[in-house]
N, C-alpha and C positions, 0 to 999 in steps of 0.2 A: 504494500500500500504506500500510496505519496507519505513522506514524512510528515508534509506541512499539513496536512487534514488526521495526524494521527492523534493528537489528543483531544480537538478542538477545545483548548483552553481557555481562548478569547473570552468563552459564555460562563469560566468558573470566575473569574475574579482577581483577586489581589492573592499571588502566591498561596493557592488554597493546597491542603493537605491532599484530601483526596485518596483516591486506590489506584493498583493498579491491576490488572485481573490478568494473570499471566497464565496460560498454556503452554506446557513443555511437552513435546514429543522424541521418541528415539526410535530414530528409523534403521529400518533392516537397509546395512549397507547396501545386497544386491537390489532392493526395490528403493535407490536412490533416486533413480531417473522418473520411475514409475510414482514418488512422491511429488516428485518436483510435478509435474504436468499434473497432478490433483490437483496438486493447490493451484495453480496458475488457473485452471478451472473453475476453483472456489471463488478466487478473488475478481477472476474479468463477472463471475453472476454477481457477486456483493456486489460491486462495481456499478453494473448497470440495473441492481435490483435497489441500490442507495440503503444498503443495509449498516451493516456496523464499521469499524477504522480500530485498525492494530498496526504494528509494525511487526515485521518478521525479523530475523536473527538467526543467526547458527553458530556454532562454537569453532572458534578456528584453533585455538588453545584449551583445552580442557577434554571434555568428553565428547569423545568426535561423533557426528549422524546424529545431534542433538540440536530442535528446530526449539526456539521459542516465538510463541503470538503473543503480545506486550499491549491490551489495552487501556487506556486510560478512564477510570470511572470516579465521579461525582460521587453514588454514594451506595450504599447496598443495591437499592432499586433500579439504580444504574447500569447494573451486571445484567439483571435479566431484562432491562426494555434493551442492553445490545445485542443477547443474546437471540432475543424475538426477531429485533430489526434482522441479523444474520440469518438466523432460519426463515424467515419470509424471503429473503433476498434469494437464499437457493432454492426455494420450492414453489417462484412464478412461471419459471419455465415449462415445468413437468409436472409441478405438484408435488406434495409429500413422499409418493415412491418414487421421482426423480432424486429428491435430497438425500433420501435414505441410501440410494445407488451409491450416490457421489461419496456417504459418509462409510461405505460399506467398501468400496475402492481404496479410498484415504485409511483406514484401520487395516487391510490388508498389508500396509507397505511400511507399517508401524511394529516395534518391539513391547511398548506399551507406553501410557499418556499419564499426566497429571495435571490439574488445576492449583494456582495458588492465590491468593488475593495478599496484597502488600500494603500497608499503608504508608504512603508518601509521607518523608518528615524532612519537610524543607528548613526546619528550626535546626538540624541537624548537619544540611548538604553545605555544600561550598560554594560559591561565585556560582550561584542555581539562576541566578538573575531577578532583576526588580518587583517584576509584575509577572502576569502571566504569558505578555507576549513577550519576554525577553525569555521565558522556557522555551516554548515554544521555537524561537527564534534558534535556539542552543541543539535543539533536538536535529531541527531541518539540516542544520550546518553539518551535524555529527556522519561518522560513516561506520567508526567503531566504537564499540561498548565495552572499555574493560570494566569487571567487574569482580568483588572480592565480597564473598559470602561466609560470613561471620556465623554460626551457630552460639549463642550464649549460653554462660551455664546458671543457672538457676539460684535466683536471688542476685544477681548481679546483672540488671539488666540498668539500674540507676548508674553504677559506676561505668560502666561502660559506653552510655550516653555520656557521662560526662568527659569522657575520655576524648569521645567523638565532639564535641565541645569547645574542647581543648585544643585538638587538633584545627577546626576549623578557625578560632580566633586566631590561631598562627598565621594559617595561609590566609587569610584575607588582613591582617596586618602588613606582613610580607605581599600583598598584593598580586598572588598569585593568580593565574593566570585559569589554572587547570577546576574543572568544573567537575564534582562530585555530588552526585544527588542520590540522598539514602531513604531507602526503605525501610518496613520490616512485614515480617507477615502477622496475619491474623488469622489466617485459615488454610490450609492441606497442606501444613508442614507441621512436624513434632517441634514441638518444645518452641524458641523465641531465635527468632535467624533475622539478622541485619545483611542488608545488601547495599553495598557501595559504589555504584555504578560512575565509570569515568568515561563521558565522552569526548572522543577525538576525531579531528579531522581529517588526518592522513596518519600512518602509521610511524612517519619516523616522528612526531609530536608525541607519540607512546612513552610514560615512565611505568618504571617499575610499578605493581601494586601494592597496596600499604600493606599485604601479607606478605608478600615475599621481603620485604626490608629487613636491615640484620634488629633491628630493635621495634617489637612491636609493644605498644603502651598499654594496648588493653590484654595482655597473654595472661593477666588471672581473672581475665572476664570473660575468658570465649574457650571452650570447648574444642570447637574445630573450625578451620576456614579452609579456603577454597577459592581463587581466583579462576578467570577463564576473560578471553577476549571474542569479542560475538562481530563480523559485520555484519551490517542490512541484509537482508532478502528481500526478495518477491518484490 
């Protein structure tokens, strides 16, 4: 999907929190091909059925034949009128047993799915920008998404925000440049996972991830981390 119609955040407002509603899939390497032309199917009916707006992604670092869809949602209720809008969008053409084909195609080429909902904590991100149109603005530009997924351990999810706190008055003291915008989840993941997402606009602008650094601040906050590097799809 276009970048610039993926969140449409114009209509949230002044840096609103928000969700965001992510789909992860792991494709069977041999029906790689056979994925890709689903979804380019999926996305020209969204397209012209003016259904729902996500951005795609795939791991270029990390865990490889792994697709994520990255919607932007307003508010619980938000998740399901996109999801309605999507499913009306693939079932004008043909109807309900057409979607179900298309959905029945797309899980064939699959190893298995999950859903997660994130809530956006822009009190948290770094240089996320002013308003809503300067996100927005950050997203279009971007081409890669590195990203560093924190699992937290239990009772320490204060100190750890504030770690990430800490971190950020630095860089925007120092006037850094590099734009980090974090999540965490609320739903279909175990336990409390922060996510760090760095975008960039060409790959040699890429730094290290704040996991992999030789000194990480919050190591008696977190469990386990996990970084990976995603470009666009579809």
């Amino acid at each position: 999907m276009c970048l610039g119609a993926l969140f449409s955040l114009a209509a949230i407002g002044q840096n609103p929190e928000g969700y965001l509603d992510v789909y992860i899939a792991k494709v069977k390497p041999e029906k790689r091909a056979e994925f890709d032309a689903v979804n380019k199917r999926m996305v020209d009916l969204n397209r012209r059925g003016k259904g729902d707006y996500w951005l795609a992604a795939e791991t270029m670092y990390g865990e490889m034949n792994t697709v994520y869809f990255t919607s932007q949602r307003q508010n619980y209720a938000d998740v399901e009128k996109g999801f309605d809008a999507f499913m009306g969008a693939l079932a004008k053409p043909a109807g309900a047993a057409g979607a179900a084909k298309i959905f029945q195609d797309f899980n064939n080429t699959i190893v298995s799915s999950r859903a997660e909902l994130r809530r956006r904590r822009f009190d948290l991100s770094t240089s996320a920008g002013a308003d809503a149109a300067g996100v927005l603005k950050l997203v279009a530009q971007s081409r890669f998404i590195r990203t560093t997924m924190v699992r937290v351990r239990s009772g320490k999810l204060g100190d750890y925000q504030e770690q990430l706190r800490v971190i950020k008055a630095a860089q925007e003291k120092a006037h850094s440049p590099q734009v980090v915008l974090v999540s965490q989840s609320v739903a279909g993941t175990p336990g409390t996972c922060s996510t760090s997402a760095s975008l960039e606009s060409r790959w040699r602008t890429s730094i290290p991830p704040l996991a992999s650094r030789s000194r990480r601040p919050w190591a008696k906050t977190d469990s386990r981390s996990t970084s990976a590097l995603w470009p666009s799809r579809y």
